[in-house]
C-alpha positions in Angstrom: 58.8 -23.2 -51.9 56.7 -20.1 -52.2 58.4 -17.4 -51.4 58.0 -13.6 -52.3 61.3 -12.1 -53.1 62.7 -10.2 -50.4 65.4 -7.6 -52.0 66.9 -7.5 -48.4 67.5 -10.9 -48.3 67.9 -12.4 -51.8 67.9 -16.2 -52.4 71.7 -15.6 -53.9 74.1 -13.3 -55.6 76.3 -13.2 -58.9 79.8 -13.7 -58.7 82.6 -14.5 -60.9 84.6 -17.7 -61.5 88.4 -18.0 -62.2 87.8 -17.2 -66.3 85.8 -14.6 -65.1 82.7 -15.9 -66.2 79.3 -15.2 -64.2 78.1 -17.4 -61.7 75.1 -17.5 -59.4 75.7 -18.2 -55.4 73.1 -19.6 -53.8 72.8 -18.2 -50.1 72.4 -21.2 -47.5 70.4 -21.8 -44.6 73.4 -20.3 -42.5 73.6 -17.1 -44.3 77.0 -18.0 -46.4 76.8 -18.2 -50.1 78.0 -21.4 -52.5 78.2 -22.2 -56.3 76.7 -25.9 -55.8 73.1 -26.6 -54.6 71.0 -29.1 -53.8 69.1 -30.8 -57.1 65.7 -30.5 -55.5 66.1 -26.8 -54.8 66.4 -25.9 -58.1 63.7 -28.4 -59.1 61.4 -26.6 -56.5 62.4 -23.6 -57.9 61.3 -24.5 -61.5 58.1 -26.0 -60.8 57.2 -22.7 -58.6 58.4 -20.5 -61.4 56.5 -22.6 -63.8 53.4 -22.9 -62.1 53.0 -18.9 -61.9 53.8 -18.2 -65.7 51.7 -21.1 -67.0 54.2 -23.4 -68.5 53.5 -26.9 -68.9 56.5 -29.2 -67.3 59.2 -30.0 -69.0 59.1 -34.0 -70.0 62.1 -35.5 -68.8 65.4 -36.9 -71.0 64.3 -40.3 -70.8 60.6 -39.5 -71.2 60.2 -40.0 -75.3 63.0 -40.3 -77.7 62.7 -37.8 -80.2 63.9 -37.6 -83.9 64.1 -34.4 -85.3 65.8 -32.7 -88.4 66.6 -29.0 -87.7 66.8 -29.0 -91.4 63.6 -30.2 -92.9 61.0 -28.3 -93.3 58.2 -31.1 -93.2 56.3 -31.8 -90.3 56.8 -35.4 -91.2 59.1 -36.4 -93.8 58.5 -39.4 -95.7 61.0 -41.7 -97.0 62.5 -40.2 -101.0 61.8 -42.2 -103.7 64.8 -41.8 -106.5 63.6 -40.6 -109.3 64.5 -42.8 -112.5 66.8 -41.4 -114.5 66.3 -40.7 -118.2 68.0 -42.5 -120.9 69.8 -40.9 -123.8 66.1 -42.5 -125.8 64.1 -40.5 -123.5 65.9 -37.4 -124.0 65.5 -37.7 -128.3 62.2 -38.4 -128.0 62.0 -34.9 -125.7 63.9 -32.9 -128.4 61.4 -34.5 -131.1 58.5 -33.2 -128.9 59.8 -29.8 -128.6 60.2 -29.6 -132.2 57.0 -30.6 -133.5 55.5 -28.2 -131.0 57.3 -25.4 -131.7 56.1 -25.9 -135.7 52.8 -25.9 -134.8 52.9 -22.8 -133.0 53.2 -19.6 -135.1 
């Protein structure tokens, strides 16, 4: 489907659905316009446009499952590790340190 666009005959129009919201027609062999087409139209369509602006095909749904967070910022995020959490011990012997440092400092 290589056509050049023709601004006397357009391949369809915009019109405006019950809500009011936009809606492409598609003009028909027969010259009448209609809201539904044919799958492999728009397919043919896609490839066409694709092929001229260098875009690589889009996989299909069933192609590859993917996992993706939105929210990480890794490329691949490992699995966390909790951290151990410190005793009331570990926190003395912290204080102790921080003392004895700070008297050896001037």
């Amino acid at each position: 489907m290589s056509k050049k666009f023709d601004p006397h005959a357009p391949s369809g129009r915009i019109a405006f659905d019950a809500r009011g919201n936009a809606v492409w027609q598609w003009r028909t062999q027969s010259g009448d316009f209609k809201s539904d087409v044919d799958t492999q139209t728009v397919k043919a369509l896609q490839e066409d446009t694709d092929g001229k602006l260098g875009v690589a095909p889009t996989p299909t749904p069933n192609s590859q499952p993917v996992d993706h967070d939105p929210y990480s910022s890794s490329s691949a995020a490992a699995p966390r590790v909790p951290q151990k959490r410190r005793t009331l011990d570990d926190m003395r012997k912290l204080s102790e340190e921080i003392k004895r440092a700070r008297k050896k400092s001037p």
